[in-house]
C-alpha positions as CSV (number, residue, x, y, z in Angstrom):
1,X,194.9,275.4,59.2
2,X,193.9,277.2,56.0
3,X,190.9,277.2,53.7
4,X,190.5,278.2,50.5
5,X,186.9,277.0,49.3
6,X,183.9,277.4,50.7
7,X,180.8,275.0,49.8
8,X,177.9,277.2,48.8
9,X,176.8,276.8,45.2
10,X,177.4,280.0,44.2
11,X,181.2,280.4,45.5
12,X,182.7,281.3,42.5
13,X,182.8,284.1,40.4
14,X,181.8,282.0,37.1
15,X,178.9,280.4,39.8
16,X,177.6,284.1,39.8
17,X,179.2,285.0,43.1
18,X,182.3,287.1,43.5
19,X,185.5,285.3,44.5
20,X,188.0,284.7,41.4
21,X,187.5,281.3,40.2
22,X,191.8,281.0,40.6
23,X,191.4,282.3,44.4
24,X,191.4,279.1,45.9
25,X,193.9,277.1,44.3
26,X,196.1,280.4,44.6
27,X,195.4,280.6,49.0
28,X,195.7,276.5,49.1
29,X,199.3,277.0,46.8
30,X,200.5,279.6,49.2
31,X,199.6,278.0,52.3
32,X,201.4,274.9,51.2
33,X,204.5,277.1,50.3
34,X,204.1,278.5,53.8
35,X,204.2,274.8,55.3
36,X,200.9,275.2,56.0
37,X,200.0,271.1,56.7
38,X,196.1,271.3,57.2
39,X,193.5,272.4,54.7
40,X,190.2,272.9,55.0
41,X,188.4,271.6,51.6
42,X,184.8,271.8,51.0
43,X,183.2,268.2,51.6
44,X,180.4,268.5,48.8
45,X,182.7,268.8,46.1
46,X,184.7,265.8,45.1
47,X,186.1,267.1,41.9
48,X,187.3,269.9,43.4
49,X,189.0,268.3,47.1
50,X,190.7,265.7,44.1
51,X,192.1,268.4,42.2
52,X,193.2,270.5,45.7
53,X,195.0,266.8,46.5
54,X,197.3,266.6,43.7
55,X,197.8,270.8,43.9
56,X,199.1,270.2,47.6
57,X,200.8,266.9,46.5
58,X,203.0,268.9,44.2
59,X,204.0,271.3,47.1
60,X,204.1,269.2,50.0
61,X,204.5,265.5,49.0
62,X,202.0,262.9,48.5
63,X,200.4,262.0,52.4
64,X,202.3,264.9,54.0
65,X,199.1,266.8,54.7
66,X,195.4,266.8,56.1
67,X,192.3,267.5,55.0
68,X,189.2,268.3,56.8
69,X,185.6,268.5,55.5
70,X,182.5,269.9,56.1
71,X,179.1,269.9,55.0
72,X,178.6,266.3,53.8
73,X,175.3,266.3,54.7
74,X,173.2,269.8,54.5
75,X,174.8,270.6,51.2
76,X,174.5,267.6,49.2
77,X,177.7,266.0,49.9
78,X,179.0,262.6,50.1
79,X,181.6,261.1,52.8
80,X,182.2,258.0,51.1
81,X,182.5,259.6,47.5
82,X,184.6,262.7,48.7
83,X,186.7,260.4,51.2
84,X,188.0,258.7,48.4
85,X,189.4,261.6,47.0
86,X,190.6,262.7,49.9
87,X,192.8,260.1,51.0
88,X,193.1,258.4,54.2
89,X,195.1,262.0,56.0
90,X,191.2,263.4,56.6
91,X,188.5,264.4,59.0
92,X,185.1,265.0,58.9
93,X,183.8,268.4,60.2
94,X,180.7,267.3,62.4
95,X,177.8,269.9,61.7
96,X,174.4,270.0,62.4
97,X,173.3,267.4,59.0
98,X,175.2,264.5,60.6
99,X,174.7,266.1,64.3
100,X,170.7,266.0,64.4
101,X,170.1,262.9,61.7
102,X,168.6,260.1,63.5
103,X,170.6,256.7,63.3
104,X,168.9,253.7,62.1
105,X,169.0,250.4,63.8
């Protein structure tokens, strides 16, 4: 299992942090050229898990990989808008925002 992009705001170099904005695609493409099957992708950032999709579509084939996700909840992200993306080959990474949020009935 491999991941390449983390979900803090302020990841990327051009987000004012220090990782080169290309890093991640670059560890995802190299994985996949490894065989690598399973990715972690970061579950606030649709955009980005859609474009990581079609990256490790190219390498791998469309549906021959998995995805899993965290941070849905504690960093603004969606499970229903970033499961689309992600295609029916994911899981969600339980943390403490969907751990410790009270169910309604």
């Amino acid at each position: 299992m491999v991941g390449g992009h983390m979900t803090q705001k302020e990841f990327l170099a051009s987000e004012g942090c220090f990782i080169a904005d290309g890093a991640p695609e670059r560890i995802y493409q190299v994985a996949a050229e490894a065989c690598v099957r399973d990715f972690v992708v970061p579950g606030n950032k649709a955009a980005l898990v859609n474009q990581y999709c079609g990256l490790l579509s190219r390498f791998l084939g469309e549906g021959n990989f998995t995805l899993y996700a965290p941070r849905f909840i504690a960093e603004g992200g969606s499970i229903s808008e970033t499961g689309k993306v992600a295609g029916k080959n994911r899981h969600t990474i339980v943390g403490s925002g969907i751990y410790f949020k009270k169910a309604s009935v």
